[in-house]
C-alpha positions as CSV (number, residue, x, y, z in Angstrom):
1,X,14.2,-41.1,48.6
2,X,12.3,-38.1,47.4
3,X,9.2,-38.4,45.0
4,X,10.9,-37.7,41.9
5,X,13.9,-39.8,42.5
6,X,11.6,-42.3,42.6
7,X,9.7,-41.5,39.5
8,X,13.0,-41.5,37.9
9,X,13.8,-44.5,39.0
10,X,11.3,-46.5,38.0
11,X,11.3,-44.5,34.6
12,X,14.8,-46.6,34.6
13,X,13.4,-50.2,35.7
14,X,11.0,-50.0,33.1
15,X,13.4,-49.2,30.3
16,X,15.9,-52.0,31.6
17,X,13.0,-54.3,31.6
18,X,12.3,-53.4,27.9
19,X,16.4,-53.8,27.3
20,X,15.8,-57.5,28.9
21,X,12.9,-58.3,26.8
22,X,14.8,-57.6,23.9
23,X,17.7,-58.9,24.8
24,X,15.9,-62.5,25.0
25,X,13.9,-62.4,22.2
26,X,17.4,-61.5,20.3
27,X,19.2,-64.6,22.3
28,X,16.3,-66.8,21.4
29,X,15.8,-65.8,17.7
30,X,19.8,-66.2,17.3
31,X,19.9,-69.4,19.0
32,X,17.3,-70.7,16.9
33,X,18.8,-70.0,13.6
34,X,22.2,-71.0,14.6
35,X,21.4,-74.2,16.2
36,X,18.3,-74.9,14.4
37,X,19.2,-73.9,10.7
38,X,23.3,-74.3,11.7
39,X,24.4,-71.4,10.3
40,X,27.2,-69.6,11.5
41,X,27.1,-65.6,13.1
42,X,27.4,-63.5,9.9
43,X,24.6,-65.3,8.3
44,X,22.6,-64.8,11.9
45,X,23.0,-61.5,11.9
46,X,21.9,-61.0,8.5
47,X,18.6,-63.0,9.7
48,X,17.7,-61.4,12.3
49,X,18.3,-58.1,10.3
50,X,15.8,-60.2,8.0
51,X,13.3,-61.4,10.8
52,X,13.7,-57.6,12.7
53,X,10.1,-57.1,12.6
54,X,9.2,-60.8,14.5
55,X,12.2,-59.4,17.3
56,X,10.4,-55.9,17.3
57,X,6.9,-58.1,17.7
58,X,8.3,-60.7,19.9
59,X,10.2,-57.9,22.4
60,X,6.9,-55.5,22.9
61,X,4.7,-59.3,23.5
62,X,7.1,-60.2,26.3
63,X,7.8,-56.5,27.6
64,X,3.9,-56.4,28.1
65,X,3.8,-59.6,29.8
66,X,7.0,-58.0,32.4
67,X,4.3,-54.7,32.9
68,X,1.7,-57.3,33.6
69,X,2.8,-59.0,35.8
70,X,4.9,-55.5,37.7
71,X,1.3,-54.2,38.5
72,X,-0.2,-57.0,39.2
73,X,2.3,-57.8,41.9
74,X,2.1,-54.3,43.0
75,X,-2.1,-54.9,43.5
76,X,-2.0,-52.5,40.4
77,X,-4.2,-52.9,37.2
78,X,-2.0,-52.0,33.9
79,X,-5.2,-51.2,31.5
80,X,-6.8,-48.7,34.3
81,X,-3.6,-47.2,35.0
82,X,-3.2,-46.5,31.3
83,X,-6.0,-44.7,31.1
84,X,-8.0,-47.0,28.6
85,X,-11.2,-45.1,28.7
86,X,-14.0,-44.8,26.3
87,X,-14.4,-42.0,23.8
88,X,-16.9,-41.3,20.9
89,X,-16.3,-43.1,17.5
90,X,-15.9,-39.9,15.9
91,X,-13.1,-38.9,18.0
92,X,-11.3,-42.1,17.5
93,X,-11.8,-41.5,13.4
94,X,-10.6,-38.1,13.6
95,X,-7.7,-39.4,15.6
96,X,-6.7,-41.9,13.0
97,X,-7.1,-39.2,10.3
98,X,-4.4,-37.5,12.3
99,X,-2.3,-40.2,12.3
100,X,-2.5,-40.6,8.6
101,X,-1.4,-36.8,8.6
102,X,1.4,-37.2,10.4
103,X,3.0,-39.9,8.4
104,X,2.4,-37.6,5.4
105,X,3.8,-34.8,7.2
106,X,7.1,-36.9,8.0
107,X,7.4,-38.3,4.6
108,X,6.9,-35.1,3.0
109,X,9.8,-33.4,5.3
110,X,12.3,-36.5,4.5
111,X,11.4,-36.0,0.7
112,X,11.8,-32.0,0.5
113,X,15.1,-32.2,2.5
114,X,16.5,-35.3,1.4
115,X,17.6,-36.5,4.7
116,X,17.7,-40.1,3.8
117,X,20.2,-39.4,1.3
118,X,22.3,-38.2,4.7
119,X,21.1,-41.0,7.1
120,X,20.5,-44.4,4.6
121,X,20.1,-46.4,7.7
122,X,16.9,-45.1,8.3
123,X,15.7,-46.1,4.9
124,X,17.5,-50.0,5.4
125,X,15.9,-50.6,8.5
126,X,12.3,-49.1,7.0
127,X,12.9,-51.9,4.3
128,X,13.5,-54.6,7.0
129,X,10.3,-53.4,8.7
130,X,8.1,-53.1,6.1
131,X,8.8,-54.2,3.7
132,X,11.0,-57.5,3.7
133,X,8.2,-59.0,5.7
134,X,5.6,-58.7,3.2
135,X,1.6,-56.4,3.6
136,X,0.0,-58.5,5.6
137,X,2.4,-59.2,8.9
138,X,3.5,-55.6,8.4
139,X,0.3,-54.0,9.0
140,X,-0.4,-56.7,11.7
141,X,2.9,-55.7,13.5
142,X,4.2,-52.8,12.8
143,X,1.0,-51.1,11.5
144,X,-1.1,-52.0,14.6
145,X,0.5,-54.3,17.4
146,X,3.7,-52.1,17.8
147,X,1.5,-48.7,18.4
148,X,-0.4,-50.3,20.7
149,X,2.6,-52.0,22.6
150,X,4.5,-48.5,22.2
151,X,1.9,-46.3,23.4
152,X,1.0,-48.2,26.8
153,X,4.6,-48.2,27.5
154,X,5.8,-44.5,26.6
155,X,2.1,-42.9,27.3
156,X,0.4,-45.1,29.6
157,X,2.8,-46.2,32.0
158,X,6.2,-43.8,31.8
159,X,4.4,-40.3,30.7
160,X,1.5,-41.3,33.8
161,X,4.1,-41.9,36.4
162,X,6.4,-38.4,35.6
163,X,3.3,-36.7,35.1
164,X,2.7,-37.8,38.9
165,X,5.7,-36.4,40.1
166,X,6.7,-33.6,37.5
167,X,4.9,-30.6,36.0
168,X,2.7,-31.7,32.9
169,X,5.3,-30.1,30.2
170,X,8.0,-31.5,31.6
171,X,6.4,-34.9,31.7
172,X,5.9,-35.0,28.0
173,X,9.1,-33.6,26.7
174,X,10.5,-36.5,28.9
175,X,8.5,-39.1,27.5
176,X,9.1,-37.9,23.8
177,X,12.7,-37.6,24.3
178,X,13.1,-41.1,26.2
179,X,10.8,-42.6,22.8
180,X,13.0,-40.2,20.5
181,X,16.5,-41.7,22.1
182,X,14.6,-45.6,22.1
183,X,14.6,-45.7,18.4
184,X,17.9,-46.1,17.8
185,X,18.8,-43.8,14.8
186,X,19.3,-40.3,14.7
187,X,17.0,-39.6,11.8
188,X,13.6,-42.0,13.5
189,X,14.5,-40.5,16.5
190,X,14.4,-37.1,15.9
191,X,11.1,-37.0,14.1
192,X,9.7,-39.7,16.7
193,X,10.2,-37.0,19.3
194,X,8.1,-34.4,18.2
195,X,5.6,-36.8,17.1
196,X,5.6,-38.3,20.8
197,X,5.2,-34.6,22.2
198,X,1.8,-34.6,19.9
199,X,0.7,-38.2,21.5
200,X,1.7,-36.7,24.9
201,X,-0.6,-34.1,24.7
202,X,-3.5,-35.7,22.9
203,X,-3.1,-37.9,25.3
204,X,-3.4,-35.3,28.4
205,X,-6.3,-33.5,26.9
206,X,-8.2,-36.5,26.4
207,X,-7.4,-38.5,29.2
208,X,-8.4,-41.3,27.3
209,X,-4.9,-43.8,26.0
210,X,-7.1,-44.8,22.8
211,X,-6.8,-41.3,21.2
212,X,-2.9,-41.6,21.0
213,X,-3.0,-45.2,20.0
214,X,-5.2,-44.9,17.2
215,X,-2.9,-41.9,16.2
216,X,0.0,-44.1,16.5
217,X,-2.1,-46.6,14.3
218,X,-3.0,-44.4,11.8
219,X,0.7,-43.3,10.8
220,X,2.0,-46.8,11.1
221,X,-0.7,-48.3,8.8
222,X,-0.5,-45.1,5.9
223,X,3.4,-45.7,6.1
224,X,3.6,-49.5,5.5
225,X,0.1,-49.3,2.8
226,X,2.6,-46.3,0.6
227,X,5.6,-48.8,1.0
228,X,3.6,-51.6,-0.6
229,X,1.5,-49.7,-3.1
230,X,2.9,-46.5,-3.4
231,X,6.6,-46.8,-3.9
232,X,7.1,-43.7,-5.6
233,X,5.5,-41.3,-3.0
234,X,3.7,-37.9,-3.9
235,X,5.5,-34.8,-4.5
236,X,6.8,-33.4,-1.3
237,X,4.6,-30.3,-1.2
238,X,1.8,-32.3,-2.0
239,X,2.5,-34.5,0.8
240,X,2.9,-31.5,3.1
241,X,-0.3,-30.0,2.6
242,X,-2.1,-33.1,2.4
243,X,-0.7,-34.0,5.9
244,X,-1.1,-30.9,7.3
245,X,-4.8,-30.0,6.0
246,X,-5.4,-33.6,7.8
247,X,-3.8,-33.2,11.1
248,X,-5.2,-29.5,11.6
249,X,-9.1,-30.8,10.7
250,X,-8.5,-33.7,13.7
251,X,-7.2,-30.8,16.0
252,X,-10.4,-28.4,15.3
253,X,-12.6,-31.5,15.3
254,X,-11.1,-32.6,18.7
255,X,-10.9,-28.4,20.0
256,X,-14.8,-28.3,19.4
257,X,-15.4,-32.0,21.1
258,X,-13.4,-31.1,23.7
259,X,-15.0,-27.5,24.6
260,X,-18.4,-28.6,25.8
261,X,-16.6,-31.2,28.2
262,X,-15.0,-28.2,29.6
263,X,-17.7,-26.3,30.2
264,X,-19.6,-28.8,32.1
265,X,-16.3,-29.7,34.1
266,X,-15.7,-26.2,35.1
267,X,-19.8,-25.4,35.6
């Protein structure tokens, strides 16, 4: 089988894997609160819309243990292949100020077109994430365990292995698209796609899987503290510049960091 089929391929096995984790935690959560609790399938389903962010937590927990235990039986390391390398504080800091532009950025967009008003899924299933299961296990789970989860399986394990077989570009418009299609809605995913094209290629320029994550962190965590304690957001223009004055100061921060690395490497 040629190289790329192979990439492919596994691109596949992990995504299945990630169906199968899900897929259990689901059965398990369902079985528990029909057996359990005995009450019958329209009042599961309504629980486990209830209890989404536990099977969101739950599914990445036991989709990391399946990667674990893939490289390890492969004589493979998960953190080194994911590139978990060590960079400056300040990069990190500027990183999560990125993050916290982005979320403005996407907020400000939804507001100023109104697209929730033509997709109110996306808003329901916000509410089931962020809300319904109060601050505290939000930001724990959604605001910082899911970005972490997310971006060692989109970044560090699917974008490293394309990018081993396929030309850097089309490695991360790959990856974006394959964590665009992943979230389920057309709304999430479309936005999640070009955001995942801006992970991809913070991630290739810093070689480093901390600089997307706290990114990923820093979006997460601004969207579920403005659900909780800002439920009327900002106007949609302030929003926009606020978001984009942030995301453009972590891009010249991180341009300047990175140019005497550059130097040195091509001295």
């Amino acid at each position: 089988m040629r190289p790329y089929l192979r990439t492919l391929a596994y691109v596949v096995l992990i995504l299945a894997l990630y169906l199968i984790a899900s897929i259990i935690i689901g059965f398990l959560g369902g079985f528990y609160f029909s057996t359990i609790h005995d009450v019958d399938l329209d009042a599961v389903e309504t629980l486990v819309g209830t209890y989404m962010v536990w099977i969101a937590a739950g599914s990445g927990l036991l989709m990391l243990a399946f990667l674990y235990l893939l490289f390890w039986g492969a004589g493979g390391n998960l953190w080194t292949y994911s590139r978990f390398r060590k960079v400056p504080s300040m990069t990190l800091f500027s990183s999560l100020g990125g993050g916290v532009g982005l979320s403005f950025l996407v907020t400000g967009l939804i507001k100023l077109l109104q697209l929730e008003q033509l997709f109110p899924e996306h808003q329901e299933m916000m509410e089931q994430l962020v809300l319904q299961p109060g601050f505290l296990l939000s930001m724990i789970t959604v605001g910082i365990f899911i970005p972490i989860f997310e971006e060692i399986m989109y970044r560090g394990v699917i974008m490293n292995r394309l990018r081993a077989s396929f030309p850097i570009t089309f490695a991360i418009v790959l990856q974006a698209l394959i964590f665009g299609v992943m979230h389920g809605n057309v709304l999430q995913g479309g936005y999640t796609f070009i955001i995942a094209i801006i992970f991809g290629l913070y991630f290739f320029w810093s070689a480093s899987l901390w600089v997307p994550i706290m990114m990923h962190i820093g979006m997460n965590s601004t969207s579920v503290i403005r659900a909780h304690f800002l439920p009327e957001p900002w106007a949609p223009a302030t929003l926009l510049l606020a978001g984009a004055l942030l995301l453009l100061l972590s891009m010249f921060y991180y341009h300047r960091q990175q140019r005497p690395r550059q130097k040195t490497e091509g001295s």
